[in-house]
N, C-alpha and C positions, 0 to 999 in steps of 0.2 A: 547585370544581375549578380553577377560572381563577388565584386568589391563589396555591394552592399548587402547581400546574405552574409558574407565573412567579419563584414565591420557589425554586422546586428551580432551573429552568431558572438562575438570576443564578449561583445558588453551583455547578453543574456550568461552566457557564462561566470561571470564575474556577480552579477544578480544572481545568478541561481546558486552559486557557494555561498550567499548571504543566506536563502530564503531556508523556507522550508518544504521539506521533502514532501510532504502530504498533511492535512489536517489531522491531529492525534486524538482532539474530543469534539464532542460533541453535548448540544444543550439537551438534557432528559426532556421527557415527553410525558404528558398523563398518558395513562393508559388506556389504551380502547378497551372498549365492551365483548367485543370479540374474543373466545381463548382457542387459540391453534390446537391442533393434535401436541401431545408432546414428542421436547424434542430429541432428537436421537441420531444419531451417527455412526457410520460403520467404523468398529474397529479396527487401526490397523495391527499388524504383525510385529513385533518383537525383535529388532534385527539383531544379528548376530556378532559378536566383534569376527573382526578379521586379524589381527594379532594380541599377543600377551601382551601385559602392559605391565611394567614396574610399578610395585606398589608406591606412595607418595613418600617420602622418608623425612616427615616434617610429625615433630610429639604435637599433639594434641594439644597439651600441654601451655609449647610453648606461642600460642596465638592469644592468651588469655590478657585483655587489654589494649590488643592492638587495633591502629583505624586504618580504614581501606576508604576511598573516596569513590566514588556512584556517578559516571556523569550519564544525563538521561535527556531528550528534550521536551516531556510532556509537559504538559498545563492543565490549567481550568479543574475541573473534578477527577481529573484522571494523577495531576499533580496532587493533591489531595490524598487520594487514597495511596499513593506510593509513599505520601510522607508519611503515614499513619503505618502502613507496611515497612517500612525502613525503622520507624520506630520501634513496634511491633519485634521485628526483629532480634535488635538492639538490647532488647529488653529480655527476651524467651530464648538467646540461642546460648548453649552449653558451652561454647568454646569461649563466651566473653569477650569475643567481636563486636566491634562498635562501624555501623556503616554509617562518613558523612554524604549526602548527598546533595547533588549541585543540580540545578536545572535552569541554563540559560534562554530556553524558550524555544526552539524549536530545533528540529534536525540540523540546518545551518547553522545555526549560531553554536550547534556541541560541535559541527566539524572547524568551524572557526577556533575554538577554544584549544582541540583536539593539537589543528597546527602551530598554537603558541605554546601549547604543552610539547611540541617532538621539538620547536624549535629550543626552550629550554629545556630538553631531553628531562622531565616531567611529569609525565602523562598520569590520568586517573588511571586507579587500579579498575576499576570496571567500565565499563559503556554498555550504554543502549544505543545502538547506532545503525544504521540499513546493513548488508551483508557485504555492498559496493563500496564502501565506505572503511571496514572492516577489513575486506580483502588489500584494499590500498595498502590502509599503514600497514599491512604485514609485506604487503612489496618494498614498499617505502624504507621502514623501519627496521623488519621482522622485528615486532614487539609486542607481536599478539601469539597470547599464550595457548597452546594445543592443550585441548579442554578432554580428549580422549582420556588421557591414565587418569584425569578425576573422574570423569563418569561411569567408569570400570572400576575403579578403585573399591577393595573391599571394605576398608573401613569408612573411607569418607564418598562412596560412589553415588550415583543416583539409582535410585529403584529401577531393575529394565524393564518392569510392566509401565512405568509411567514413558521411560526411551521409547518403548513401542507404542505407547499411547500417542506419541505429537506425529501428525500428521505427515507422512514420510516425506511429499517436497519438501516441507517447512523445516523438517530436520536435515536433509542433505542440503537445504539452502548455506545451511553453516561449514559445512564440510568442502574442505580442499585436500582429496587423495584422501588420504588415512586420515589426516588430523583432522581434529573437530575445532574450530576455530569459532563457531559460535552457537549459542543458544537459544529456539527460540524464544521471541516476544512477544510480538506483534503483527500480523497480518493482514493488511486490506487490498483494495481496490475498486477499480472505477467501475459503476454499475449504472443499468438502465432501473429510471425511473419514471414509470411509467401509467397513466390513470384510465383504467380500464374502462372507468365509466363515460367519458364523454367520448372512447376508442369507440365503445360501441353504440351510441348514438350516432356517428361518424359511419357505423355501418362495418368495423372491423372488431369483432368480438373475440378472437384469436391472437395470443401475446405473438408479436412477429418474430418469428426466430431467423428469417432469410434476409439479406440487406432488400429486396427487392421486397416483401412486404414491409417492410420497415419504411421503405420512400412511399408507398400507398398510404400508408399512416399518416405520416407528418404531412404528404402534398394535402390527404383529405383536413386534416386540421387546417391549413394556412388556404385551402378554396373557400374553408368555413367561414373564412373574415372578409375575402376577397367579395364575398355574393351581398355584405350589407352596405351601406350608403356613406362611412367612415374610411376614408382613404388610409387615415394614419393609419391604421394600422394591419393595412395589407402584407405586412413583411412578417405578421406574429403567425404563433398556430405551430410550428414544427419545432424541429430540434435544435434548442438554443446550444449553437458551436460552443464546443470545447477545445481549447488549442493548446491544454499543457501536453508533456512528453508522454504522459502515463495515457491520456485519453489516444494520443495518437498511435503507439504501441499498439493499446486493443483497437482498435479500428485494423494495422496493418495482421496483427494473429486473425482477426477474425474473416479476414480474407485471405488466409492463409500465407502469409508472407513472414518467413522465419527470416530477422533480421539479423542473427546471430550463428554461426556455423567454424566450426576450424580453427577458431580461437583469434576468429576477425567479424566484425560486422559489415552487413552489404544490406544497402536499400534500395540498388537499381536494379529491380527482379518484374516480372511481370504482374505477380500478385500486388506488389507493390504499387505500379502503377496504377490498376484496377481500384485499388482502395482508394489513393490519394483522387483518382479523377471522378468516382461514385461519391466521394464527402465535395467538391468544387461543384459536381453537378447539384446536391440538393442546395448546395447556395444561390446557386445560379438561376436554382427555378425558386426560390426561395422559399422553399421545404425545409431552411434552415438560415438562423437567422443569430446575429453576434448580436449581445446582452449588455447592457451597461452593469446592470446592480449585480457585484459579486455574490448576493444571497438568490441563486436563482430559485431556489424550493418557492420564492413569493411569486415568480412567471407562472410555478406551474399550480397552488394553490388560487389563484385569481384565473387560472383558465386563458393563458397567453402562450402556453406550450405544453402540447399533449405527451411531450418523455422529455427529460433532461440527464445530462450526464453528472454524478457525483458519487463522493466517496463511499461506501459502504457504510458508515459511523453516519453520513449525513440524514441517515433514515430516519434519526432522531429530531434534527433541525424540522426535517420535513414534516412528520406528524403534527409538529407545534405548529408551525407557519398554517396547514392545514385547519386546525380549531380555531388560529386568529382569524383565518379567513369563513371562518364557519360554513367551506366548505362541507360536502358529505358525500363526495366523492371516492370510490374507490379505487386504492392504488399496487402495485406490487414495484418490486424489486426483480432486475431481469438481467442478466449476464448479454453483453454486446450482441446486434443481431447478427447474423452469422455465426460465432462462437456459442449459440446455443446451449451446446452442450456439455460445454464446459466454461468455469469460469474464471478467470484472466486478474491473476494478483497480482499488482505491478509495482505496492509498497512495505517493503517487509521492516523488522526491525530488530535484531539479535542481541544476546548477551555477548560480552566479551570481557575479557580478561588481558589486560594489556600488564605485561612483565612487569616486575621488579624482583622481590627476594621472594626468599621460597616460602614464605611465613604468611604475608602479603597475598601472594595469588591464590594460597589455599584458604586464606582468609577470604580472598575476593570469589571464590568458587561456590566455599559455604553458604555465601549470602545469593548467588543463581541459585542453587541447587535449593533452595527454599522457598525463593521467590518464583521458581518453576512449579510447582506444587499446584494441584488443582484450585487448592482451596485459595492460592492467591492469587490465579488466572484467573478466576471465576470474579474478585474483588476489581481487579482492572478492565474484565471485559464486561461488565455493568454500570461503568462509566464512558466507553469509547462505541461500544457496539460494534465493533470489529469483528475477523473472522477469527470461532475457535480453534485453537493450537493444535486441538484432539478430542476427544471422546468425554473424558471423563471430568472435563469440566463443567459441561453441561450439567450435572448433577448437583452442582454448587450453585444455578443462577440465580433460584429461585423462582418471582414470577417474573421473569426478564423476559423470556420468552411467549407468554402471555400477554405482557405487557408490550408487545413490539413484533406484533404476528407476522410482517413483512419481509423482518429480520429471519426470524424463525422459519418460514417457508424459503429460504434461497437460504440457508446455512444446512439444513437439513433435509435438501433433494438430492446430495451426497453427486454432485456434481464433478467429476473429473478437476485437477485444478492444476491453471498452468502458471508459471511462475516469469516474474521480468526475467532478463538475465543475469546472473549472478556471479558478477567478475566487475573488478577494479575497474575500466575501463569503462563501464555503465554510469561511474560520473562524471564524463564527461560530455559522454553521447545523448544521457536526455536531453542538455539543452540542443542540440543540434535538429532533434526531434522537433523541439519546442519551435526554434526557427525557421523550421521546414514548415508548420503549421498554420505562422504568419505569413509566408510566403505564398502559401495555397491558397489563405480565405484573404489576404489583402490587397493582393496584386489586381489588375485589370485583365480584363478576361484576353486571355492567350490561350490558345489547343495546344500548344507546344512550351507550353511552361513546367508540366509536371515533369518532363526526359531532365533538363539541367537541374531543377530542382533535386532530385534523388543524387544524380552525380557529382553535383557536389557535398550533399549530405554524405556519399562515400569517400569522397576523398579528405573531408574535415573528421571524420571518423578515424581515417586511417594515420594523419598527420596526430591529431588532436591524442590518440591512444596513444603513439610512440614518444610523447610527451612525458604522460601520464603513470603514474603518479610523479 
């Protein structure tokens, strides 16, 4: 097993620096009839600097006309409205900053770009880029600019009611020691979806927060196919597997298995094991079942599986799929079982500011510091449905929240939130996750597959880091 986990793990590797990181949009949805309570979020605190910061020592002045280049990977509507904001920009900002902006398609394809830019030392003055990704080139290269003395900065700084407004993970996701190395963007993760209405026909009217009601759920869904006189499709009804690295994360948090500890990652823990052999057992009894069609919101709109795993932005996919199938089913959005009570973000997305002159990065700072602004949060996160950065965007969404009650009930139950791990290293270890995942639901049933499994997921971690970047 060792050759051929290592020979899979090389070439998933190599595929996962093409791909992309996480889904960025998502297809709008009409709006239900339904309007939620409004929405609201606790405020956070204000944090405090911890040292003076030299003022910026670049004139105002002399930025008037200059270009700084945007690399970003969004699409669809969400590219759309950046372009319109970049333009936007372009046009209203004082200094006579001109932002060109590039968007090759997805998170992979900007770190592709990324590496032929450090190869002909290059690079865009800004990125949109995960926080793992970001941390690299600044091992790599150090060419990512400490974003601290601009945000403190008296003349050119950013407001600290709005620094205290972004939600305090989301803002020390950016931060290495002192320096502020990135900005938030972007926020999701993998969530249960879940259709309460045929749960409780099924006789389970309570959202399962324990993995053990969770297996009563999906076993009662897949008896439900089992008891009629259609053989096919005795294997549908539960939880259609998800086997990327993000899904596999929240599965191991939610059983408590911190993968991450001391500035090394370890996955052969007992929690660990616990997880990986509870997700082999619902396969086994086939309370869970692998998908052909990547759109799986149509399994669970047609009534072929009672919860599915996807993005937070996919609520939107789901509503639509939902009217084509003119279901009238009700459904929520639910944080992994076990994790309950809090919810588990495993794709982020920061601003950054990668060096060149001093003219350039204040130029490249300007244009965060603007595009951090509630009012142009509020424009992107009504294309992607992602999670809010903070508080006071909610005030700009309009009837987003109304229009998308699902969303608005799991963004505003003020949930604890826990973040993937945030260090250079986390790109390389999801795929190893991801491998570990095929290895769990593919293989042929062995009781003693999960012990190797983990062990060498820690030793390709430990080799694969000392690599990295």
């Amino acid at each position: 097993m060792k050759t051929k986990f290592t020979n899979t793990l090389i070439l998933l590797i190599l595929t996962e620096l093409l791909a992309s990181c996480a889904p960025q949009t998502a297809t709008p949805a009409a709006a239900p009839t339904s309007t939620p309570a409004a929405a609201t979020l606790t405020p956070a605190s204000t944090p405090e600097p911890t040292r003076v910061y030299e003022e910026i020592g670049v004139d105002a002045a002399s930025l008037q006309g200059i270009q700084v280049s945007f690399l970003h990977p969004w699409t669809g509507e969400t590219l759309k409205v950046m372009n319109s904001l970049v333009d936007q920009f372009n046009q209203t900002n004082e200094y006579g900053v001109h932002v060109i902006a590039q968007a090759p398609g997805s998170t992979g394809m900007v770190e592709n770009q990324l590496r032929e830019q450090g190869n002909n030392q290059n690079y865009a003055n800004i990125v949109a880029a995960p926080v793992s990704l970001v941390l690299a080139l600044n091992e790599k290269d150090g060419v990512v600019a400490d974003l601290a003395p601009y945000v403190h900065s008296q003349q050119y700084g950013m407001d600290q009611e709005l620094v205290g407004d972004f939600r305090p993970e989301f803002w020390s996701a950016g931060a290495d020691g002192e320096r502020q190395l990135g900005i938030p963007a972007q926020f999701s993760g993998l969530v249960m979806f879940y259709n309460t209405t045929w749960a409780g026909e099924l006789g389970h009217k309570d959202i399962p927060e324990t993995s053990a009601e969770f297996e009563k759920v999906v076993c009662a869904a897949n008896a439900s196919f089992r008891k009629d006189e259609d053989e096919t499709n005795d294997g549908l009804g539960g939880w259609v597997i998800n086997r990327s690295s993000e899904s596999m994360y929240n599965w191991l948090t939610a059983f408590g298995a911190g993968i991450y500890a001391d500035g090394a990652y370890s996955f052969d823990t007992p929690e660990a094991k616990d997880s990986l052999a509870y997700l082999r057992g619902l396969a086994q009894d086939a309370c869970a079942w692998i998908g052909r069609n990547p759109r799986t919101e149509e399994y669970f709109a047609r009534r072929e599986t009672v919860v599915y795993t996807g993005w937070l932005q996919d609520a939107q996919n789901l509503a639509a799929a939902m009217t084509r199938a003119g279901s009238m089913d009700e459904w929520i959005i639910s944080p992994f079982p076990g994790s309950a009570s809090q919810l588990t973000l495993s794709s982020n997305l920061v601003y950054a500011v990668l060096q060149s002159t001093g003219e350039e990065d204040l130029a490249a700072w300007l244009f965060i510091n603007w595009i951090s602004q509630p009012q142009q949060q509020a424009k992107l996160l009504q294309t992607n449905g992602t999670y809010p950065l903070g508080t006071a965007v909610m005030a700009y969404i309009g009837n987003f929240a109304a229009a998308h009650p699902q969303w608005n009930n799991l963004v505003t139950r003020d949930l604890p939130v826990q973040l993937a791990p945030a260090n250079a290293d986390w790109q390389v270890v999801r795929p190893i996750l991801e491998d570990g995942a095929w290895q769990l639901f593919n293989s042929e049933s062995n009781p003693d597959l999960i012990p190797p499994i983990l062990k060498e997921m820690d030793r390709l971690a430990e080799e694969l880091s000392e690599r990295y970047p």
